[in-house]
Phi, psi and omega in degrees: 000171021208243244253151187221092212254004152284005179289168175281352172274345163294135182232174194256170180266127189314115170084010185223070204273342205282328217230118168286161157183166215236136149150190173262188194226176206231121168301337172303280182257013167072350151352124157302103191227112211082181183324120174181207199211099164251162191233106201260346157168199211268007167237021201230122176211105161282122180231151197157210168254133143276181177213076223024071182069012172229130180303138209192119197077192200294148130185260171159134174273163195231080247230141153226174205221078177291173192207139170215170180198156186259123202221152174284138179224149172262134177257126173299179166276185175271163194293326173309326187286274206334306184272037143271334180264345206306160185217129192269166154239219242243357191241028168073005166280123185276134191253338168211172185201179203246129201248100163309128171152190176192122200304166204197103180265141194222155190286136218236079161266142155277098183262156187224153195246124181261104147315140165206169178031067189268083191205226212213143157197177198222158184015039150102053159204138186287133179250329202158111192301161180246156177258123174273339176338324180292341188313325207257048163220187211244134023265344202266009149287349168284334190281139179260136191265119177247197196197126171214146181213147200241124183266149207239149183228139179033035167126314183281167183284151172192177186030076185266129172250142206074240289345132168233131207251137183201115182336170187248351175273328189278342161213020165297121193265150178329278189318349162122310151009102197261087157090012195088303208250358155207180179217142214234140158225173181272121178295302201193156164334304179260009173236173123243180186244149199220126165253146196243175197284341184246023132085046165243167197228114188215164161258127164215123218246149185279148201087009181252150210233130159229128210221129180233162177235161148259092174269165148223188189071196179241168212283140196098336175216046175280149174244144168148228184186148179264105146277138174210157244212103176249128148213152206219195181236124184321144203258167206262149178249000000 
């Protein structure tokens, strides 16, 4: 991750054009309503519940933070610099050369990713955090969240990777950041709320499965992929 709000599945907000979101929608007035992600630009993100185009329920802002510093970077040579040094054998293959180049300081940016206002809010105004605390005690740092997606060619399922499954103690991150690829905050005792690597927004409780396709084509000769979303209680050793 992580969120790239120039993609084409990002859309703008009806009477809000500054502001993108991902998510579901309200049929009516085309509104952000239910689970989703707005982008007010490319480092400010609300993932979460709406409510007709207002942040409304669980959920949480999401922020980077660039950084630059000016740092030495090695520039290699040109493949020309290199093979001027380069010592041949008897069949014109070179067996060593000399690693050519020279340091060069150059500004160095870093992003680094923050959770804020990880709580309950109403009509778009933070009411108040929520407690997560359970994530990092057992049961719920034991419990595992996985992941698999099945690529589907001319309709059928085919080449399925996973599931692969992994505790929330072993690579849950400060920033909420799961693994790189996704980011878990606590829903409810009994759920979280989960965002996946492909920026879908869901509450999912254990033993429960959550599942979006990417599909293309016409019907019979569709392409994509069955993504799906686990999270279950560590199987008994």
């Amino acid at each position: 991750m992580y969120f790239n709000p120039d993609n084409h599945t990002w859309s703008t907000v009806p009477g809000n054009e500054s502001l993108r979101y991902k998510g579901e929608v309200d049929s009516v007035t085309g509104l952000p309503h239910g689970m989703g992600i707005l982008a007010y630009d490319d480092c400010h993100f609300y993932i979460g519940e709406l409510h007709q185009g207002k942040r409304h329920g669980r959920g949480f802002m999401f922020r980077k933070e660039v950084t630059s510093q000016v740092k030495p970077v090695w520039h290699r040579g040109t493949y020309e610099e290199v093979m001027a040094t380069a010592e041949f054998d008897s069949c014109g293959r070179p067996i060593h050369y000399e690693n050519v180049g020279k340091w060069v300081n150059e500004e160095v940016k870093t992003a680094h990713w923050y959770k804020e206002q990880d709580g309950y809010w109403q009509d778009d105004n933070y009411t108040g955090d929520a407690d997560t605390s359970a994530l990092y005690r057992h049961p719920w740092n034991k419990r595992e969240l996985g992941y698999m997606n099945t690529n589907l060619y001319d309709g059928k399922k085919s080449s399925p990777y996973g599931p692969f499954y992994h505790a929330l103690s072993d690579m849950l991150k400060k920033n909420g950041s799961f693994g790189d690829y996704h980011l878990v905050t606590l829903y409810d005792e009994d759920h979280l709320l989960l965002v996946t690597h492909q920026e879908r927004v869901c509450k999912i409780g254990v033993g429960e499965t959550f599942v979006w396709n990417d599909t293309w084509g016409d019907p019979g000769h569709e392409g994509g992929t069955i993504y799906e979303e686990m999270l279950r209680e560590p199987e008994q050793q």
